[in-house]
C-alpha positions in Angstrom: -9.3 -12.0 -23.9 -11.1 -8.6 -23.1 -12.6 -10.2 -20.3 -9.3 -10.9 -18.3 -7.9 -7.7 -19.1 -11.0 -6.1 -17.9 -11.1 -8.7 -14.8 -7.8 -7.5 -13.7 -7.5 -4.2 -14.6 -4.8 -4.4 -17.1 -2.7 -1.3 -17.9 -0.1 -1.2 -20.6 2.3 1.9 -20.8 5.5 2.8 -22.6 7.2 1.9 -25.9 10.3 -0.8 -25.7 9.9 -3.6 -27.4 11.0 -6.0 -24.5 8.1 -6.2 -21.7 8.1 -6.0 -17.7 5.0 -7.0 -15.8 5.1 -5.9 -12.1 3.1 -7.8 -9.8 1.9 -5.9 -6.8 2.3 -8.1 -3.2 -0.4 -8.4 -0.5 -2.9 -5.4 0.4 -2.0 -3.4 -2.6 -2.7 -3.1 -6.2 -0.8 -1.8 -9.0 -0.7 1.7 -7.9 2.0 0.4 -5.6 4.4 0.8 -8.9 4.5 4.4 -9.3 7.4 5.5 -8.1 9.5 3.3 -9.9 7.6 2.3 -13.2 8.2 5.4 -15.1 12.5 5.1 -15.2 11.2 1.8 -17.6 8.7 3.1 -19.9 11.7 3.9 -22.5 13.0 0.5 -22.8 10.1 -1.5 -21.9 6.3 -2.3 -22.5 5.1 -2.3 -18.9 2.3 -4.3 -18.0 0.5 -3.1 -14.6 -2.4 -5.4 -13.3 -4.9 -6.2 -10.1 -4.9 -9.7 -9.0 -9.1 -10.0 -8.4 -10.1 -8.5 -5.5 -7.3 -5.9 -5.2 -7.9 -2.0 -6.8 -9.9 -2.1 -9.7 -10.0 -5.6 -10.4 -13.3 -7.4 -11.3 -14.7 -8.2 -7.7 -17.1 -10.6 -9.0 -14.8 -12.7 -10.0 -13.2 -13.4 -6.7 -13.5 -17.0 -6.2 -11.9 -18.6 -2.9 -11.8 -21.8 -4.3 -9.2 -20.6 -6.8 -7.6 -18.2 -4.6 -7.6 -20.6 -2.0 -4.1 -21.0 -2.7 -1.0 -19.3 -4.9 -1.9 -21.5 -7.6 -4.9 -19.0 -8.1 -2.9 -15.9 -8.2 -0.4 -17.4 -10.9 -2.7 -18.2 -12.9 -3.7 -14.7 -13.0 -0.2 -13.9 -14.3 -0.7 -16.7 -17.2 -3.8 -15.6 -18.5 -2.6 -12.0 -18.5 0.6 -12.9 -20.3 -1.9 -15.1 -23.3 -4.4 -12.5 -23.2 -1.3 -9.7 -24.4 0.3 -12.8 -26.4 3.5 -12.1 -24.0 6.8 -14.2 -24.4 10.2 -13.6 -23.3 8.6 -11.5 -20.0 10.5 -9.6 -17.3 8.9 -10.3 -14.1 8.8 -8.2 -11.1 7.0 -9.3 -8.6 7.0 -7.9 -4.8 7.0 -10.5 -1.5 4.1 -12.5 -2.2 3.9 -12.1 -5.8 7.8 -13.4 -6.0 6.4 -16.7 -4.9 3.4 -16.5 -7.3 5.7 -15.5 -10.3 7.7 -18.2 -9.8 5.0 -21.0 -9.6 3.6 -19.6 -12.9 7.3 -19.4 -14.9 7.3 -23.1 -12.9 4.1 -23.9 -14.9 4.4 -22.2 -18.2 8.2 -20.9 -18.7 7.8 -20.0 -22.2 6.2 -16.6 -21.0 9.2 -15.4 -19.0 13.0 -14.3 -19.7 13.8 -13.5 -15.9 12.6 -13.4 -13.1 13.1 -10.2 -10.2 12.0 -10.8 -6.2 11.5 -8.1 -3.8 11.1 -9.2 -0.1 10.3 -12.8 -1.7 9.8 -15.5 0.8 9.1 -19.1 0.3 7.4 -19.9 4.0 7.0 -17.2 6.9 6.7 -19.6 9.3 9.5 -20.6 11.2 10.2 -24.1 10.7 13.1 -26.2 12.7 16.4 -25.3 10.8 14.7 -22.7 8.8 13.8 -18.8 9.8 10.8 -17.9 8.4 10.1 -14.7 10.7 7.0 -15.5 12.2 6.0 -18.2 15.1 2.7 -19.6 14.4 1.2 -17.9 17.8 2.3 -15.0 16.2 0.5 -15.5 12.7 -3.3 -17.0 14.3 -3.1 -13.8 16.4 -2.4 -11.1 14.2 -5.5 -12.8 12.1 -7.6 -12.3 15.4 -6.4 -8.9 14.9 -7.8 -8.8 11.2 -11.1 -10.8 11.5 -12.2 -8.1 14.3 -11.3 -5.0 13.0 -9.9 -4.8 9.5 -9.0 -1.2 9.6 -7.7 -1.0 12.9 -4.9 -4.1 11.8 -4.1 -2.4 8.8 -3.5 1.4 10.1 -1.6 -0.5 12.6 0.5 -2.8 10.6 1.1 -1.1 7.6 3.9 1.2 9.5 5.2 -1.3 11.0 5.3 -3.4 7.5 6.7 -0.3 5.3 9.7 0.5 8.4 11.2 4.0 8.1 9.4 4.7 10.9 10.8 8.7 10.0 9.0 9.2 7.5 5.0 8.8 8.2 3.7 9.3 5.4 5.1 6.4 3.7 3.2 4.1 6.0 -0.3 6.1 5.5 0.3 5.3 1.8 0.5 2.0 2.2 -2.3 2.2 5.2 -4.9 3.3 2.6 -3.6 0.4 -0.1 -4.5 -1.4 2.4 -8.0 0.0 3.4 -8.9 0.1 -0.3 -8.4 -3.7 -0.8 -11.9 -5.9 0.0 -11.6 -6.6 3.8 -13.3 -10.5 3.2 -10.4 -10.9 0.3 -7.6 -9.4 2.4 -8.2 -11.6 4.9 -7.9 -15.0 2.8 -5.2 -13.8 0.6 -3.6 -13.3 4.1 -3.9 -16.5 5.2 -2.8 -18.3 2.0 0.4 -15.9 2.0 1.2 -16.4 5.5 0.8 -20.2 5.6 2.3 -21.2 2.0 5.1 -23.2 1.7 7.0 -22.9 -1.6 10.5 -24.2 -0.6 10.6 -27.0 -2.3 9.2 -25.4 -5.3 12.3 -23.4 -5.5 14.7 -25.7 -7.1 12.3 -26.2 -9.5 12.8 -23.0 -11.1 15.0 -23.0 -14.5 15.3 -19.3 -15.5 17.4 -16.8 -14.4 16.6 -14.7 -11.1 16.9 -11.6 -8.9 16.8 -11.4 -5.4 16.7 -8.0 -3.7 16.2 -7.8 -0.4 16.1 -5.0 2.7 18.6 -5.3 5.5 15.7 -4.7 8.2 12.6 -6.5 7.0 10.1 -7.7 9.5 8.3 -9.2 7.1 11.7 -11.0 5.4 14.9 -11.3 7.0 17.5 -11.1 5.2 18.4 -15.2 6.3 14.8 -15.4 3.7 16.5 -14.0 1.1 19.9 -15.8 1.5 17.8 -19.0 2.0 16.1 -17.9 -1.9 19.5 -17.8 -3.3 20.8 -20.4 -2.0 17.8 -22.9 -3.2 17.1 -21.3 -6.5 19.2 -22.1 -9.4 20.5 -19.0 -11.5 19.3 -17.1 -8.2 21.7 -13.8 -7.5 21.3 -11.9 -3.9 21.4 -7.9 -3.8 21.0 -6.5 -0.6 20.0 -3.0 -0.3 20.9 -1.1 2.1 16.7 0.0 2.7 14.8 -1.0 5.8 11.3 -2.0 5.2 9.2 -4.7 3.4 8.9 -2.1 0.5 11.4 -0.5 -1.2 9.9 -0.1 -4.4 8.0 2.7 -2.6 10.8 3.9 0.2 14.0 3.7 -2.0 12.5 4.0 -5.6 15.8 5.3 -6.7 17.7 2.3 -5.7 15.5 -0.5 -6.4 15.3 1.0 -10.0 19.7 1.0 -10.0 19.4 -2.7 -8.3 17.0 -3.8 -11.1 18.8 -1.9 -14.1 22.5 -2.9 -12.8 20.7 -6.6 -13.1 18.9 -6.4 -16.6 22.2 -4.9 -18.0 24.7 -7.7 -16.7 22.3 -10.4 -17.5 22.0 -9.3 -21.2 25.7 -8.3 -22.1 
């Protein structure tokens, strides 16, 4: 059990008796949390992890045969929540990692109580009657983009990614999550992001569930998150009023009020 905490750079903090695991999204690690993890620590055990191949994770254990695909990533999540002997888990999971927490609580339920999305969407593509966001010409160039220059995609996207284009250095933080994250992994967890396709997977989901979501997202419009709710049983739809994919890291203060407001309805 050592090994997987050590392969993905678990972190434990605070003293509740209940537990919150926050899974980071797509270019950055658990760091991304800091702004909002410490208005938990009272009434929670948090649980802060790398999936392989992000921050301090365990490189070496990057296999893209297993992270060819979400399936990889939640399993990641289970093994965390078995190594800890976790039950009854709040999960928080940003874009991406929504997805992923979902397909594990999908898989293995037992571990989770509920479930909380930020900027969660189930396909980016746009797809007949749906609105994903992205045109497929869109996607296979911006992964020219990647495949030549790494650095130069990700000091140019992350801006446009975090929004609140006034404040600047909110992009450079996520800039240099993204520069510290394995260019060869960035690129195929990019891919398998960008081209997944967990609608139907959504129904599927029997425990309860948070939706919060920006009212400028480029990288989720809001139609994504109103799509979520309506597909996902027990599914409820904040909008914040934040721009940006992030708002864990641009509106801390709100996300953390969205989140309480949430946990404290759901268990009265």
């Amino acid at each position: 059990m050592n090994s997987i905490l050590k392969r993905n750079n678990v972190n434990v903090i605070g003293t509740g008796d209940e537990v919150m695991l926050f899974a980071h999204g797509f270019g950055c690690d658990q760091r991304s949390w800091q702004f909002v993890v410490d208005a938990f620590t009272d009434d929670y055990r948090v649980v802060l992890f790398d999936y392989v191949g992000s921050g301090e994770s365990d490189l070496t254990q990057y296999s893209s045969a297993k992270y060819g695909e979400l399936d990889g990533y939640a399993q990641d999540i289970l093994d965390v929540c078995e190594a800890l002997s976790l039950r009854e888990v709040i999960f928080v999971g940003h874009s991406v990692s929504s997805m992923i927490g979902m397909l594990a609580a999908i898989k293995e339920p037992q571990y989770f109580k509920k479930l909380i999305f930020i900027g969660p969407s189930p396909r980016y593509l746009n797809d007949q009657d749906y609105t994903g966001g992205f045109e497929r010409a869109d996607l296979e160039s911006l992964f020219e983009f990647m495949d030549s220059n790494y650095l130069g995609w990700s000091s140019t996207m992350a801006p446009v990614i975090m929004g609140n284009s006034d404040r600047p250095e909110l992009g450079e933080f996520l800039t240099n999550s993204f520069c510290s994250t394995d260019p060869e992994v960035a690129k195929e967890f990019a891919r398998v992001t960008f081209f997944s396709d967990n609608r139907e997977d959504l129904s599927k989901l029997e425990i309860e569930s948070l939706t919060l979501q920006c009212n400028d997202d480029v990288i989720a419009p809001v139609s994504v998150g109103e799509f979520v709710q309506e597909h996902t049983p027990h599914n409820q739809l904040v909008l914040l009023e934040a721009t940006g994919h992030c708002p864990h890291i641009s509106e801390p203060e709100q996300t953390i009020k969205a989140i309480k407001t949430y946990l404290r309805g759901t268990n009265g």
